[in-house]
Structure formats: C-alpha cells, structure tokens
C-alpha positions, 0 to 999 in steps of 0.5 A: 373311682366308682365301683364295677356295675358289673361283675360276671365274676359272680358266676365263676365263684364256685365250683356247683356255680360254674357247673350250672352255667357252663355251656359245654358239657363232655359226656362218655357217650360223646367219647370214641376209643381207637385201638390197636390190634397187631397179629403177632402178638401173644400179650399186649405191647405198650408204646413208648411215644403213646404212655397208658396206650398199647398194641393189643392181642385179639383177647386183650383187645376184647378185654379191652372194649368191654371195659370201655363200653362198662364206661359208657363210651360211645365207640370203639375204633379198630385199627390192625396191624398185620404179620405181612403186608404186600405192595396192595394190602392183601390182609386188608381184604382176607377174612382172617386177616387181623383187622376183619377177625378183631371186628368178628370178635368184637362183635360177638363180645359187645355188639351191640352194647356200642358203636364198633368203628372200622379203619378203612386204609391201607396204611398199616396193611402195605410194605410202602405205608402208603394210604393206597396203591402205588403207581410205577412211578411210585404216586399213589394211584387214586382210582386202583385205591378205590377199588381196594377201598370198595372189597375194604369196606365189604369185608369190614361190613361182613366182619361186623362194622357198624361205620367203616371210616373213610380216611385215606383222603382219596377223590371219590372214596366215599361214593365208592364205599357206599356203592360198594356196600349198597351193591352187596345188601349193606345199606345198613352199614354207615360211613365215617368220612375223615372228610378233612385230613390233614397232613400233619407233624403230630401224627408222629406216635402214630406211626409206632402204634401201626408199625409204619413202613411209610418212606416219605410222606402224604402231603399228595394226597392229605390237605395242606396245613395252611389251606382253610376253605378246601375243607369246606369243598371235601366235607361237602363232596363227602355228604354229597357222595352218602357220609353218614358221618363227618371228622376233622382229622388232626383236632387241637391244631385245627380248631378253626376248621372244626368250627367252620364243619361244625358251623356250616349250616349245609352240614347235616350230619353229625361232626367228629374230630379226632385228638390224635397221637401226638396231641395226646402225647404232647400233653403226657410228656409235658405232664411227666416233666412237670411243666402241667396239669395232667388232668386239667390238660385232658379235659381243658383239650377235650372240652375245646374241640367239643366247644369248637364244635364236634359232637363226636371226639375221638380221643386215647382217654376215652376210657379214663374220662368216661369213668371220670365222668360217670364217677361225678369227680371233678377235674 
C-alpha cells in the first residue's frame, strides 16, 4: 500500500510545535472573575456545590481582587447578597446596600488597575428570587422591573462600576439603563448585555452562591433551550438599544449560539460568554471522582468557548489561569 503524501501529524509532534500553530490562544486579560460578596458575613464561606469558590466579606472580597488583578485578569464581576430582601429589591438601590458598598470598596482598592463589573438583577436581593417585580398574580412584571433596572444601574454607577451587566432578560432593559445612566451625566459608564440568557439546568450552584429564594423557575422570561435564532433578535435589540458589550449566558452547552454572535458580521461589539456554576462544577466533581483530567478539562472548556468565538470568558478559574498563564507552564 503506498505511503501517505500527507501527513498533518508533523505539526502535532511536540509541544513548542503545537504552541506555534495553535489558532487560539487564552490570555489573563481575556479572563473575568465573578465574586460573591454576602452582608452577614464576618469570614469568607466556602460552597459546597462550588469547590475553591466562596461567599466573601467585604475585606475578603478586596483581598481577593487584588490578587486577581496581580494575576492579570481582565475583570472582576460582583455579585451581592443581602441581609434582607423585600418583594422589590430595596437593597439593591440603597448606597449602603452590600453590592453598591462592595463596588465603593473595590474601587477605591484596584480602581483603576481592572475592569470592575456590576450585577445588575434583582435576584439576590428579592424575598421571591425573581429577576424582577412580582405582578399580583405572581408574573414577573416587565415594565415596573425596569424602573428598578434604571435607579440599579445609577446607584451601581455612583458606586464605581465601570459596566453594569444587564442580565434579568427583560424587553427593553438595555435602552432603560443607558438612558437611565445618560439622564444622570454617566455616559461614561458602559453596559454589559447578557443578550442571550438561557433558562438553563446548570445554573444549579448558583443558587447556593446567592442564597436563592427562587420557588419555581424563569423560563417566562430567560430563552428556551431548544431555540437557536431568537438569539440573534435579542443581541441585536440589545445593540440597537446601546450595548457596549454582549454575553451568551450559559457557555459549554451553548457553543452554537456563541458562534452564531461571535460570527454575525452586524455584531460589532466585543462577545463575552459565561462558563457558569454548574459547568464549573461539573468539571471539579468529575475530577475529584477520578473520572478526568482536572486541569486539561479546564483549560480544554476554556479554550472551546474562546475558539466558538468569545472574546471575553467569564469563568470561576480566573485566577488559577491567569497565574498558570502568566507563570508559562503547561496544561
């Protein structure tokens, strides 16, 4: 039998070969950090569901992004969790309310020195766990929500927000924020769209990292797992409508819609997606049973989403692949 002409092999033979041709590459500055600060707190709590991830106090949480920014990554997102919560999210509006305090804080430590992100939900800070205000007959009620999306967004931008991130998944947010925020003199202050959400299983974790009241679930309003092309419709309401920035919201299972934003030639802004809690531990729990690689999972997931074609990841690991990174070692 005759011998191959061509053998692709040859560019696979070592590891100095294969780092010269890859096509895609992760870099620390490509990587967000999301944190979890919670008011009551008087020392960091660890997660159960989430291993190496925790609930920080507002010291810890400082700590904490400085030691991600040495790192080199990109940003940091905030998340807060309230003492009390109320049926409209009150905490999320107060100055002193845990989230606006935690971004006051961070922006005096690292300002600055990294992109200092903003969740802008009511999620953790309701007695319902919904992503917005309750109707009587228990619906989410767009239009009140985005009210309380537009005094968010300025009290997150008075805190010290660089991007307020846009994620409840509700008609028309997007232009209320910007126009909430132009009103006040913030044009400054960008917009992160969570332009395609999902409704998704593996948001799972996520609901111990925030102490979720949620009873029942957001599929009203988060996209539908077997739909494709509406993604396209809300990332690009979302331009229409001033995003500075766009996400895809869960990242592994939903590789086809990234590469579908991330493709779209009328897509001019950066694409983010996020590799969220039950992806990541999906991943921990298979390693700590054996079944896997641990670290060749992590960054094997991470260099799928950048190679489906986001330019921004937001990922638990942040950290520990930053430092990888930057430190040259090999996965």
């Amino acid at each position: 039998m005759p011998f191959p002409t061509e053998r692709p092999r040859r560019l696979r033979r070592t590891p100095a070969i294969r780092r010269l041709v890859a096509q895609t590459r992760l870099h620390p500055a490509d990587l967000v950090l999301p944190m979890f600060v919670k008011e009551s707190l008087t020392q960091p709590q660890a997660l159960q569901s989430m291993p190496g991830v925790v609930q920080h106090t507002r010291d810890s949480l400082k700590a904490a992004a400085v030691e991600a920014v040495a790192a080199g990554v990109g940003g940091l997102m905030i998340f807060g969790i309230p003492t009390e919560r109320d049926a409209v999210g009150s905490a999320a509006t107060e100055p002193d309310g845990i989230l606006n305090l935690a971004l006051a804080d961070l922006a005096a430590e690292v300002g600055g020195d990294t992109v200092l992100m903003a969740d802008l939900c009511l999620d953790e800070f309701t007695d319902h766990g919904h992503c917005g205000v309750l109707r009587a007959d228990g619906a989410v009620d767009n239009d009140a929500t985005l009210q309380r999306y537009r005094d968010m967004a300025v009290a997150q931008s008075a805190a010290g927000a660089d991007l307020v991130g846009t994620s409840g998944m509700m008609d028309g947010q997007v232009g209320a924020v910007r126009a909430a925020l132009d009103a006040v003199g913030a044009t400054d202050t960008g917009v992160f769209a969570y332009g395609a959400k999902y409704a998704s299983a593996f948001y799972g974790p996520f609901r111990e990292a925030v102490d979720s009241a949620l009873v029942g679930d957001r599929r009203s309003y988060q996209q539908d797992p077997a739909n494709r092309t509406e993604a396209r419709r809300e990332v690009a309401l979302d331009i229409a409508e001033g995003a500075d920035l766009v996400m895809v919201k869960p990242a592994m299972s939903y590789l086809d819609i990234l590469a579908d934003i991330a493709g779209d030639p009328a897509v001019t802004v950066p694409v983010a997606a996020y590799q969220i809690s039950g992806e990541y531990a999906m991943i921990e729990a298979a390693a700590a049973n054996g079944w896997i690689d641990r670290d060749r999972a992590v960054f094997e997931s991470l260099t799928s989403i950048k190679r489906a074609g986001a330019q921004i990841v937001l990922t638990y690991w942040a950290v520990e692949v930053a430092q990888r990174l930057r430190g040259g070692q090999e996965w």
